[in-house]
C-alpha positions in Angstrom: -11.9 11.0 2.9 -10.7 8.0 4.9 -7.0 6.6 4.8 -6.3 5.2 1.4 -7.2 1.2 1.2 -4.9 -1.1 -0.4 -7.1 -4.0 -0.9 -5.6 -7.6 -2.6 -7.9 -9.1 -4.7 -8.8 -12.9 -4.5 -11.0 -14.0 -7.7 -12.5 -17.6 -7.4 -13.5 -20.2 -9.9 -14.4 -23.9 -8.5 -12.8 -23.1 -5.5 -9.6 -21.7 -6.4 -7.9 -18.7 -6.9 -7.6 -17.4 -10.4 -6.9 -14.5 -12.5 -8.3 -13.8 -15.9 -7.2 -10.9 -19.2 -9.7 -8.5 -19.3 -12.3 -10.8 -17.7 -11.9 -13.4 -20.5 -13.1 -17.0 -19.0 -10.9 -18.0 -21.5 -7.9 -16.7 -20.4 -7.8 -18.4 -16.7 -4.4 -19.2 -14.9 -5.0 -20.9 -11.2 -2.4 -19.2 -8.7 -3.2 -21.5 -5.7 -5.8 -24.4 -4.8 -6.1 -22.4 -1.5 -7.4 -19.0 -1.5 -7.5 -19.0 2.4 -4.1 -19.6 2.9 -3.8 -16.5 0.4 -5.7 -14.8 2.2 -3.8 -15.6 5.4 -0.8 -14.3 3.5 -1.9 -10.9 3.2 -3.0 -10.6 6.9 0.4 -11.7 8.0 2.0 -9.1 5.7 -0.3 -6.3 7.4 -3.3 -5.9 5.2 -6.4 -5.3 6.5 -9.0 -5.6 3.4 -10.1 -8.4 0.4 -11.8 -8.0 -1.8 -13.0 -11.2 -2.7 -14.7 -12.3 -6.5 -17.0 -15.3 -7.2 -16.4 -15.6 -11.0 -18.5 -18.4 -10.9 -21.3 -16.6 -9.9 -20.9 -13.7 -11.5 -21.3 -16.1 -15.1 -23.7 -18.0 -13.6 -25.9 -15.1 -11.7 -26.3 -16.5 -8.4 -23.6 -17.1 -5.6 -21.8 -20.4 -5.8 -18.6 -20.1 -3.8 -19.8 -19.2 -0.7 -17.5 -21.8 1.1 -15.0 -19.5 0.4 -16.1 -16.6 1.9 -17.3 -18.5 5.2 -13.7 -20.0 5.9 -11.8 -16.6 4.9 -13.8 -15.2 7.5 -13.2 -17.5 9.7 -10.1 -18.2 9.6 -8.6 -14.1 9.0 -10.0 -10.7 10.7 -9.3 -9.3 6.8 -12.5 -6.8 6.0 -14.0 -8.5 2.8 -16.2 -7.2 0.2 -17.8 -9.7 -1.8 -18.8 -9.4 -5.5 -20.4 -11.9 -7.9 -23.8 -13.4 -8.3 -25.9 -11.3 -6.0 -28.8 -11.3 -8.2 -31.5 -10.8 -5.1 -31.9 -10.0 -1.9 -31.6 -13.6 -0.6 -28.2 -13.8 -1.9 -27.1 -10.7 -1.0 -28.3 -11.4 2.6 -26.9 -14.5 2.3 -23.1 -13.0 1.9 -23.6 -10.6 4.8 -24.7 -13.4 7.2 -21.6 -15.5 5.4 -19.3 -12.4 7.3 -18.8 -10.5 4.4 -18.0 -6.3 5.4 -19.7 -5.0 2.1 -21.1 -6.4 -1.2 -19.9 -4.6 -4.5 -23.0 -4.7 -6.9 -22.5 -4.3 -10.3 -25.1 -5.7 -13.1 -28.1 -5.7 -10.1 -27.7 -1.8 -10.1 -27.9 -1.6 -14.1 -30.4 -4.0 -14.8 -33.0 -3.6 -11.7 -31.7 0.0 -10.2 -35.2 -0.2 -8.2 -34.2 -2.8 -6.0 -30.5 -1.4 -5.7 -32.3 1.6 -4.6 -34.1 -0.8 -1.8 -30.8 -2.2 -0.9 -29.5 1.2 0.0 -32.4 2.0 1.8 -32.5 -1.5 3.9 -28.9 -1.7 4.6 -27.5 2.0 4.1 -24.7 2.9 1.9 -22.0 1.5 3.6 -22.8 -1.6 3.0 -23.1 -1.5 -0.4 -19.9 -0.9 -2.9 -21.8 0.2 -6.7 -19.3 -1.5 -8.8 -18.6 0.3 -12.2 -17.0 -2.1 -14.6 -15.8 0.0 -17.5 -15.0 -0.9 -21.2 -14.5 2.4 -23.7 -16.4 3.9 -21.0 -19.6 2.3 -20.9 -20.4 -0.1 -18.3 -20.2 -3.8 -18.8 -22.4 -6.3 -17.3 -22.9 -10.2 -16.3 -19.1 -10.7 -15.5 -18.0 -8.6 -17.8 -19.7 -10.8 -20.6 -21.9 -8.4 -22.1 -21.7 -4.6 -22.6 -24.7 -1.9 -21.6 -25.7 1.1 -23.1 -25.2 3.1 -20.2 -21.9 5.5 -19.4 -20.1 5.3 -16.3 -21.0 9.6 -16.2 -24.8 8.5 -16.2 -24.7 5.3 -14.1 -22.9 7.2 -11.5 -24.8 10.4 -11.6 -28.5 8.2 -11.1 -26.3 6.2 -7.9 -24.6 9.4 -6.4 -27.5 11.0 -6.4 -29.0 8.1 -4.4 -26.3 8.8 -2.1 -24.1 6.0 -2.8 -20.9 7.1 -1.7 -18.4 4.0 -2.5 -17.4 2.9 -5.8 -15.3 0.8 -7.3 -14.5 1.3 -11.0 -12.6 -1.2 -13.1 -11.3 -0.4 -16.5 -12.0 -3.9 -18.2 -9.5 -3.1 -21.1 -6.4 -2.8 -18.3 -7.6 -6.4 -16.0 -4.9 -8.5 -16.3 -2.5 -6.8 -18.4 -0.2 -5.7 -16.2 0.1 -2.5 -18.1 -1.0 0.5 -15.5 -4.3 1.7 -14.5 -6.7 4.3 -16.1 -5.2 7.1 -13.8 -6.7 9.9 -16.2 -10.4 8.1 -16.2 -10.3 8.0 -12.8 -9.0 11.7 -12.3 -11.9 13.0 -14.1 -14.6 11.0 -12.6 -13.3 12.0 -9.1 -13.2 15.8 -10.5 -17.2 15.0 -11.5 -18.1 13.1 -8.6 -16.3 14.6 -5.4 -18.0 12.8 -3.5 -17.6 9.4 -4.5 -14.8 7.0 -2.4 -13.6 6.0 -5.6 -11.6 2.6 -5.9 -9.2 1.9 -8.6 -9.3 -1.5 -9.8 -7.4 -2.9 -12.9 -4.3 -2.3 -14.7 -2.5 -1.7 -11.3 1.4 -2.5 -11.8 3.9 -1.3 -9.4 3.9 0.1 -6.3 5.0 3.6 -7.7 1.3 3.3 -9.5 -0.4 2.8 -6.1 1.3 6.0 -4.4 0.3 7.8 -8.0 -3.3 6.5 -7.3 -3.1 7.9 -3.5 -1.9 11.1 -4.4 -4.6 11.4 -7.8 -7.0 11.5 -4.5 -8.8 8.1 -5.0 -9.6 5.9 -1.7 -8.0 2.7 -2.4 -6.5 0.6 -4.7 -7.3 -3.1 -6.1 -4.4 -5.1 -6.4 -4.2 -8.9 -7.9 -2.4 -10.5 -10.9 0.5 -7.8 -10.4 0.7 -9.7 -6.6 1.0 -12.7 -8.3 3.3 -12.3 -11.0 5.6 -11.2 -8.4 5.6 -7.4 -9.9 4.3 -6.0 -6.2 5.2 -7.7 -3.0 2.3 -8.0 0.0 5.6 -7.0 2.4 5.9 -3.9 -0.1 1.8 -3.5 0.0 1.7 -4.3 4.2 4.4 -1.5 4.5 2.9 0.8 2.2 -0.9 0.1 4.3 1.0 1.0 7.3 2.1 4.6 6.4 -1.5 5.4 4.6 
């Protein structure tokens, strides 16, 4: 496995970065009005990776701040992933051209798995980030706003055996509340699927949490609202990055 990831998350609506609760549109609160210079932030404290919502897209299912993503790149060497309303090959080309590392798929790879299975063929699996968004186990779809019939055991089983190789897995129940990660979920889907890059996203609360998380054997960790509440510093995270 490679060196454990501490990634910063950067979640986007009209422009500016935002967290929600447990992916409730509802429950918004805007952090800054400039996501780059948040982003520049975290490069100057040391960290290497983003990973970078559209929440706009996501609701909307097609890519609407790509603006974001072009001047981020531009303006930072951070590696970004990019998730949110890549609905089709266009768009998803589209944020690869825009400088984006990987794209984390989530709803495409429920709701049309044949064409996730193209995209991993075309572009090869490290690339592509299969993004598991959890709630009571199941997977949950269209930014977060609907729920599938699927488990995360089954979805992952059809994608590993596709040889998809990074996930990231977000308990949708922990987003935003500041109240710890599902540790034990993600201990038992990395004892299922060894050999899965599994990515914990959601819940994460203090840095403790994030050395439990390396040690549990995951590859990285997602880290937003508990950088912006001040619970985790990026000096703590940058320092952290550079022993991993």
């Amino acid at each position: 496995m490679s060196s454990f990831k501490i990634i910063p998350a950067i979640d986007i609506i009209d422009g500016k970065c935002v967290r929600l609760t447990m992916g409730d549109y509802s429950q918004k609160k805007t952090y800054s009005e400039n996501p780059v210079e948040v982003a520049k932030g975290f490069e100057a404290a040391g960290l290497t990776y983003l990973h970078l919502v559209d929440l706009d897209g996501a609701k909307s299912n097609k890519v609407v701040n790509l603006p974001v993503l072009q001047s981020i790149v531009k303006e930072t060497n951070l590696i970004v992933d990019f998730g949110g309303g890549i609905k089709s090959t266009e768009s998803l080309e589209m944020v690869l051209d825009a400088g984006a590392r990987q794209v984390t798929v989530g709803s495409m790879a429920v709701k049309d798995p044949e064409l996730f299975f193209q995209w991993i063929a075309k572009y090869g699996t490290e690339k592509l980030i299969l993004g598991a968004d959890v709630r009571n186990e199941f997977i949950s779809i269209n930014g977060w706003q609907e729920d599938s019939s699927v488990t995360v055991y089954d979805f992952l089983t059809r994608y590993t055996e596709k040889g998809v190789k990074h996930v990231v897995c977000t308990d949708i129940s922990k987003d935003g509340m500041l109240a710890g990660s599902s540790i034990d979920l993600y201990k038992k889907l990395i004892a299922t699927f060894p050999s899965i890059d599994l990515i914990a996203s959601g819940g994460v609360t203090t840095i403790e949490e994030v050395m439990e998380l390396k040690k549990a054997g995951l590859a990285g960790a997602i880290i937003g609202k508990a950088i912006y509440e001040g619970n985790i510093t990026i000096d703590q995270l940058g320092k952290l990055q550079a022993i991993c």
